[in-house]
C-alpha positions in Angstrom: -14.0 28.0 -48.3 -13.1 31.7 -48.9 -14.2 34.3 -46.5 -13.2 37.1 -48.8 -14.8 37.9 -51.8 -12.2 39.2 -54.6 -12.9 41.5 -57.9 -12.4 38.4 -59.6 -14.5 36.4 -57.9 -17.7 38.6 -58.0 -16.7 39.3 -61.7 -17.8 35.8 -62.4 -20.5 35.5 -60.1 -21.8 38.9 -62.0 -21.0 37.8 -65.5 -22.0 34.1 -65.3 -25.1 34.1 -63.3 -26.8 37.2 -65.5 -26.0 35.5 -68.8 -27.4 32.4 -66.9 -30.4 34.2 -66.1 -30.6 35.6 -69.5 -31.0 32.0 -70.4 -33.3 30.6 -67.5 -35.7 34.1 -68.6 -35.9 32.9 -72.2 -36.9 29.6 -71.1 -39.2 30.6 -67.8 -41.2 32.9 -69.6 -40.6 33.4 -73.5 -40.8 30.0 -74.2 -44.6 30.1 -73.2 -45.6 33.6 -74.7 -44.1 31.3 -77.8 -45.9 28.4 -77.7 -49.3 30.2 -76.3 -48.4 32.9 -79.9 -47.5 30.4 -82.3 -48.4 27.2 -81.5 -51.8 26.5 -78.9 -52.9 28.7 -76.0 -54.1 25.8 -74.2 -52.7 26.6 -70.3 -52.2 22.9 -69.6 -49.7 22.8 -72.6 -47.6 25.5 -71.1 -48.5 23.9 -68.0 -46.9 20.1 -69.6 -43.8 22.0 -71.2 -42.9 23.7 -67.7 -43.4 20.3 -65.3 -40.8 18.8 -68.5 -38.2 20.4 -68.4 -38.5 20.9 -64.4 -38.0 16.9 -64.5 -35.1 17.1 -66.3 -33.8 19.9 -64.7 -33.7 17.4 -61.7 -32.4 14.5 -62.8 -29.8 16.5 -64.8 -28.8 18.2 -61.3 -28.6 14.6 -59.7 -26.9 13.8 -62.3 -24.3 16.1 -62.6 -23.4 17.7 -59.1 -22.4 14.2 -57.6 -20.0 14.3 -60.4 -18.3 17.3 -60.1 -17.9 16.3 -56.3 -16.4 13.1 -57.9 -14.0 14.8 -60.1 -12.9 17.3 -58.0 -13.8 19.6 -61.0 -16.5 22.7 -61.3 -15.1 24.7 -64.1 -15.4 22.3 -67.2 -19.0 21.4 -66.5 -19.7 25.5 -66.0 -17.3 26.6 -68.8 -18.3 23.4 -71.5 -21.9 23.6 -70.4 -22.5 27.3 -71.2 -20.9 27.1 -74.3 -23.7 23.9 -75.0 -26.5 25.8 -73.7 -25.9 28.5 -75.5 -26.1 26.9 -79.0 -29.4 25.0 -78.1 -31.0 27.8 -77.6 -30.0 28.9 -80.7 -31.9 26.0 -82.3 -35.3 27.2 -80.8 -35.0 29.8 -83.7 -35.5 26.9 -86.5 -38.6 25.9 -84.9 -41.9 26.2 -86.8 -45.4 24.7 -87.5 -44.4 25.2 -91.3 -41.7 23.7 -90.5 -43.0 20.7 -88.6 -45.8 20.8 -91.2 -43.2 19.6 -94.0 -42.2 16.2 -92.1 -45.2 15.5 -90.0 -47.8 16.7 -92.4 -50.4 19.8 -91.9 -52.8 17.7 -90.0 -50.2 17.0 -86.6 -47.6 19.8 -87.6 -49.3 21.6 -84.5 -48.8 18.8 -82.3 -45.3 17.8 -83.6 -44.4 21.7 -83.5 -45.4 21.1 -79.9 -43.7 18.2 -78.9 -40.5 19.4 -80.7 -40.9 22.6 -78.6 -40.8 20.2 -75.1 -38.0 18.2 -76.3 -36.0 20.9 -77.4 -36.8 22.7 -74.1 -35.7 19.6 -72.3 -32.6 19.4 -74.1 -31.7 22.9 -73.5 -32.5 22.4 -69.8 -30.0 19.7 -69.6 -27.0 21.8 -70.4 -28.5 24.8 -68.3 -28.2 22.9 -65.5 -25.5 21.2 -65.6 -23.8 24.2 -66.2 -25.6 26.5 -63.9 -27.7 24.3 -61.3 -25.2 21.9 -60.6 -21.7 23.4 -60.7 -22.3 26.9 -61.1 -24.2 26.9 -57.4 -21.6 24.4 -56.0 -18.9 26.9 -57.2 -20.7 29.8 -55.2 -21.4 27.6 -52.2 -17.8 26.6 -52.4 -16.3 30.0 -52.4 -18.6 32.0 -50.0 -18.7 31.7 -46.5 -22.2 32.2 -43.9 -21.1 35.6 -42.9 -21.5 37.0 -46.9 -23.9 34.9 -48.0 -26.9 36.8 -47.4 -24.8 40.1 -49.8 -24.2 37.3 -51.8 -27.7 35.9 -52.2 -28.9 39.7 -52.4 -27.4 40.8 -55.2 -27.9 37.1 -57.1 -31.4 37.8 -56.5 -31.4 40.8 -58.7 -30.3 39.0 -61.7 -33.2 37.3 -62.4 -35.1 40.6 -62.7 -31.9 42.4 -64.0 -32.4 40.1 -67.0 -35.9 40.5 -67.2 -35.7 44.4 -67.5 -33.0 44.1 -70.2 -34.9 41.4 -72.3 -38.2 43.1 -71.7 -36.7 46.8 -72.3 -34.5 46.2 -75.2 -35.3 42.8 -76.9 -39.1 42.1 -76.0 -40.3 44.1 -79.5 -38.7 41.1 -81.8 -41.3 38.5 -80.2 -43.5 41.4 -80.5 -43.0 41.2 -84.4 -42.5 37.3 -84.7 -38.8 37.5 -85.0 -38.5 35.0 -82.8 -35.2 33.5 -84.5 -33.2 36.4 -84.4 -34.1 36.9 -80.3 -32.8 33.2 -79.6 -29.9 33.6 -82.0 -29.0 37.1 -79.9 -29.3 35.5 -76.6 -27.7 32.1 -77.7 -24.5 33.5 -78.8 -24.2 35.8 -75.8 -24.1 32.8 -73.5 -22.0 30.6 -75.7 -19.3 33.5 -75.7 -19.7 33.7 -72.1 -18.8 30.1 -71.6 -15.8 30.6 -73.6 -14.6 33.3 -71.6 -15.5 31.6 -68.2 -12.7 29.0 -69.3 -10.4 32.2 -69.0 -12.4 34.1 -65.8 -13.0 31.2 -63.2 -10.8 30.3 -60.2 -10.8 26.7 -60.3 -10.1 25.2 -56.6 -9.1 21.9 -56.9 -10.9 19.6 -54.4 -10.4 16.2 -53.6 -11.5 13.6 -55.7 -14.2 10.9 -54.5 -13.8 7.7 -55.3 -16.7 6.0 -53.9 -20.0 4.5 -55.5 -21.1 7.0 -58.1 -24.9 5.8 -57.7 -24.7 6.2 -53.8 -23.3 9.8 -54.6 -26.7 10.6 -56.7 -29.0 9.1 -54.1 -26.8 9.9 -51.3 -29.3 13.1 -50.6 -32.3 10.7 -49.5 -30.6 8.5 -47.7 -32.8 8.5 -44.0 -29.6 8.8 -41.9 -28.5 12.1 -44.4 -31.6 13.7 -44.2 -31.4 12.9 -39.8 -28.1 14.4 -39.9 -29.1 17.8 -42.0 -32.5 18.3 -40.8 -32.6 21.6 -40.7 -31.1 21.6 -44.7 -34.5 19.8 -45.4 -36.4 22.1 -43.3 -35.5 25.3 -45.6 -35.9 23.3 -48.7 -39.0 22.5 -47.6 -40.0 26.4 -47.0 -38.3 27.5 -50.2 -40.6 24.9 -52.2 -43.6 25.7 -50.7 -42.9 29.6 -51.4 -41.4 28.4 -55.1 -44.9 26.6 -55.7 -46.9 30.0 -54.9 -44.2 31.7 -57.7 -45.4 29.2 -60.3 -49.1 29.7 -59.7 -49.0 33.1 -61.3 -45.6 33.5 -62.9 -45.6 31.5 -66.6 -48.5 33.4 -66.7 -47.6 36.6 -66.0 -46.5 38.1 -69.6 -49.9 36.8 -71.0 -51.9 38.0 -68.3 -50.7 41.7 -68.5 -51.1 41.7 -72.4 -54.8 39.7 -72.7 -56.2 40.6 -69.3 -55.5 43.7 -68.3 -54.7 44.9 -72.3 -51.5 46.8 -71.1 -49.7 47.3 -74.8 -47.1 49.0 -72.7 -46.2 45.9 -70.4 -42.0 45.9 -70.7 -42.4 49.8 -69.5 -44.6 48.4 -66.6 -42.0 45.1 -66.2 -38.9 47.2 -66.3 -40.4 50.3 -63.3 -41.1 47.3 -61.6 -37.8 45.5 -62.3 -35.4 48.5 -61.5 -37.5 49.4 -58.0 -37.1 45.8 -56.8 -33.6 45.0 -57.8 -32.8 48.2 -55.8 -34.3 46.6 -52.8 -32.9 43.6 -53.2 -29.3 44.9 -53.3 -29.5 47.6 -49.9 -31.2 44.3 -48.1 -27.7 42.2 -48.4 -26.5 43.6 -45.6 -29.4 43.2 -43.0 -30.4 40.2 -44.5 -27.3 39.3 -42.8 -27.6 41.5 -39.5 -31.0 40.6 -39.0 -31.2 36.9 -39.4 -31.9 34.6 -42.8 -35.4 33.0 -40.4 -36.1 36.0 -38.8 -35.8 37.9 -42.5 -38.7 35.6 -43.8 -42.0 35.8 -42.5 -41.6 39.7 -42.7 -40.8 39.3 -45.9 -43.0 36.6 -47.2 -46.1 39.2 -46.0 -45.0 41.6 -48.2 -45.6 39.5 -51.0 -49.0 38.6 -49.8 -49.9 42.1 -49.5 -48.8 42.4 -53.1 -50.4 39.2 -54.7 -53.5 40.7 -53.0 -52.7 44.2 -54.6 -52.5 42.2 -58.0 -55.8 40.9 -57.5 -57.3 44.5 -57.3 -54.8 46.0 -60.2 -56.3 47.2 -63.1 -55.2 50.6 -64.2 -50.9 50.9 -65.2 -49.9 52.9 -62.1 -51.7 50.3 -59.7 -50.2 47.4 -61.1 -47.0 49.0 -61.1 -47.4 50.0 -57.5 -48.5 46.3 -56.2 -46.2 44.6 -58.5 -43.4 46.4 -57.0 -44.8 44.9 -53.6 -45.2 41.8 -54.8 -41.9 40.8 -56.8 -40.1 42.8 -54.1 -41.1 40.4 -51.4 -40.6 37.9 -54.0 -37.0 39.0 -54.1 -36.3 39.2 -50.2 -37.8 35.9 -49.7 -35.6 34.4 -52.2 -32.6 36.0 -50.9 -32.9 34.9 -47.4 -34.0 31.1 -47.8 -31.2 30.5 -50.5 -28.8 31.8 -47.9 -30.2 29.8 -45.3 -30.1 26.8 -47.6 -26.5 27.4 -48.4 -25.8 27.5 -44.9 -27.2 24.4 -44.2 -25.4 22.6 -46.8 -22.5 20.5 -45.8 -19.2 22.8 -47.4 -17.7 19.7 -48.5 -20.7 17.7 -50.2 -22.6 20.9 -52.1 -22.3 19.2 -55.0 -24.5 15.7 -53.6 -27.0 18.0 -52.5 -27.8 20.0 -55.3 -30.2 17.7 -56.7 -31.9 17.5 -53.7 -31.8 21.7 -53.7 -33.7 21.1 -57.3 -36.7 18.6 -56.3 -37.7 21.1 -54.0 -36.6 24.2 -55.7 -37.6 23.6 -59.0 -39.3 19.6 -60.1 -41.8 20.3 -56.8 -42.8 23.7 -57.4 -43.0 23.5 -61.5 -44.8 19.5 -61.1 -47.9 21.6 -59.1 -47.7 25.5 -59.2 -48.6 25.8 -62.7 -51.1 23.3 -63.0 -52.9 25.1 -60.1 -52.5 28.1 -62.4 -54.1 26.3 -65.3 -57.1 25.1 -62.9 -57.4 28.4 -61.9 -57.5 29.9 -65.4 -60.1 27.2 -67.1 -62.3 27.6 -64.1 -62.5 31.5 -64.6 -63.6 30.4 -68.2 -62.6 33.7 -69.4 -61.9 33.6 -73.3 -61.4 35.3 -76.7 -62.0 34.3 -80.3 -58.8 35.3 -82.4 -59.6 34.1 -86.1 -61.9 31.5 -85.0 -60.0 30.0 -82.4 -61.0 30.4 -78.7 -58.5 30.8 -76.6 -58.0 30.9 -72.4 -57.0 33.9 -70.6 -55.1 34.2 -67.1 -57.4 35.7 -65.1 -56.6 37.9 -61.2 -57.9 34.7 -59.7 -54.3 33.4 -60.3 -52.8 35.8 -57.9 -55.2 34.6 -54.8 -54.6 31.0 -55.0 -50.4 32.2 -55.2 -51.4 34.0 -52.0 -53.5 30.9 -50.4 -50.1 28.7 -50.8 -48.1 31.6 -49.5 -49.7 31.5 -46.3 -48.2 27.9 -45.4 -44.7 29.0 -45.5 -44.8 29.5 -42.3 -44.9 26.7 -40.7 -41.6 25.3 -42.4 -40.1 28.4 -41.3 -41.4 28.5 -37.8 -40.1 25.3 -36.7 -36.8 26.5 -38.0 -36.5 28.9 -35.7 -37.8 27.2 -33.1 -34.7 24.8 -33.9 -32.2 27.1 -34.2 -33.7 29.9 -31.5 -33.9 32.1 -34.0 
């Protein structure tokens, strides 16, 4: 494990995880301001499409991180896998009702234009995590160390919103005007590229090879006697899904909410004030992140995104739901940075790879399986429609951001025995 963080080594970090994120943004939040624009604004179909590709998201993590422990290997599955994601999202760009309409007929090319949408979203999933889920964390956990993790963690946790801003700021007017192929084409090619040059870019450290049962190796994360040994692993997964599961209450539905609810025309300029105030945050809390304490970061920081969930509730005018989503998104942000640091702390330096499956059932499968579909209950019982051309269609209501709050609240308890355990 390497204590000091090189140019080169925070170069790739940098360059990797953003395009990554570029991707993961696409695929969060455009893909459902796609399907809700062109093919059904039904909230439990964004709500399917989401819980899909967290599945496969999973397995694929399962999947692939026990392998790159077996081989020894991280850069061809982050190098091959980028350059794979990157022309699947690509394809996205061919998708159409018209389209589907000329091989499943008028009558279903709605539902086929659907299904092809989940599939496709599954598919590009698959190489996204491989690629950045399974070795792509295992190379970071690999070559950081627990007393840079938390600056490490900090600044990763900007990235996210980093890419929002850019996406939002520079590229959100061609979904605006329907060009949707030309915006996956843009952002497809930009990660292919990047997987070509990571071939170049990453330090590959040659590990030692396992030999053992492959099929142990993707289970070996529930194994009773594992879970004993890394209790405390299991403990911060455990807070980080709860917390990831109050995200996805509100979060597909955050794009759609700002434009049907509240009517903002103007939402990338409110996304991007927003974006460029948190990631600030974010970056100047690396360092006490680390002086402080990961557990004694996260309760703090966890009520600062109540406080702004609860600000959300009461936004209506631009300014206030500037003001509270700033609140919001930047406890979002210091609660992310912390428990991913604690997690990677927890994680045995020598098996990252076996574990980061288990990091995505809680991380991700969990969270998207029953935030959204809390967010979908929310939204039909609010019964608050429109008619566009006939068609009536739901709308995200505030309600969503009080029921992300009411799951917020039981972080807690994961966390408090934590530091009971540790003293913290």
């Amino acid at each position: 494990m390497l204590e000091k963080l090189t140019k080169r080594m925070w170069i790739s970090f940098l360059l990797i995880g953003l395009t990554g994120q570029f991707a993961w943004t696409i695929e969060n939040m455009y893909f459902n301001v796609f399907l809700y624009n062109t093919v059904s604004t039904d909230p439990n179909a964004i709500a399917a499409m989401v819980s899909a590709s967290a599945a496969a998201a999973t397995v694929t993590t399962l999947l692939m991180g026990a392998l790159s422990d077996r081989v020894g290997r991280r850069k061809i599955f982050i190098s091959l896998g980028y350059i794979l994601w990157g022309i699947s999202t690509m394809a996205f760009g061919f998708i159409s009702v018209e389209g589907a309409a000329k091989w499943a007929g008028p009558a279903k090319a709605a539902s086929a234009a659907a299904a092809l949408v989940v599939i496709m979203d599954c598919v590009m999933t698959f190489f996204g995590s491989t690629a950045n889920d399974a070795a792509f964390n295992a190379y970071i956990t690999d070559h950081t160390s627990a007393g840079n993790r938390g600056r490490v963690e900090s600044v990763l946790a900007t990235l996210p919103l980093l890419s929002m801003l850019i996406i939002f700021g520079l590229f959100d007017g061609l979904t605006q005007q329907g060009r949707w192929r030309e915006f996956f084409m843009i952002f497809g090619v930009l990660v292919t590229v990047t997987g070509i040059i990571s071939c170049v870019l990453l330090k590959e450290t040659p590990r030692e090879k396992k030999n053992g049962n492959y099929l142990a190796e993707i289970f070996y994360g529930f194994r009773p006697s594992v879970v004993r040994q890394n209790a405390d692993l299991y403990i911060s997964l455990i807070a980080f899904a709860v917390f990831s599961v109050a995200v996805q209450v509100f979060f597909p539905y955050l794009i759609i909410y700002i434009q049907n609810y509240l009517k903002i025309e103007a939402y990338a300029i409110v996304l991007g004030v927003v974006l460029l105030a948190v990631s600030l945050i974010s970056v100047l809390s690396g360092r006490i992140v680390d002086k402080v304490g990961k557990l004694n970061f996260v309760l703090p920081a966890a009520a600062v995104m109540f406080i702004g969930l609860l600000l959300m509730y009461f936004a209506r005018e631009m300014w206030f739901v500037i003001v509270a989503g700033i609140v919001m998104m930047g406890g979002y942000m210091l609660v992310t940075a912390a428990l991913s640091a604690s997690i990677r702390d927890y994680t045995p330096p020598k098996e990252a790879g076996l574990f980061q499956g288990v990091r995505m059932i809680f991380a991700v499968l969990l969270p998207m399986l029953i935030g959204p579909f809390i967010g979908a209950a929310v939204i039909r019982g609010s019964g608050e429609t429109y008619v566009d051309l006939g068609v009536v269609k739901n709308v995200p209501t505030p309600a969503i951001f009080l029921a992300a709050a009411a799951v917020l609240l039981f972080v807690a308890i994961p966390v408090m025995i934590l530091k009971r355990r540790n003293k913290a």
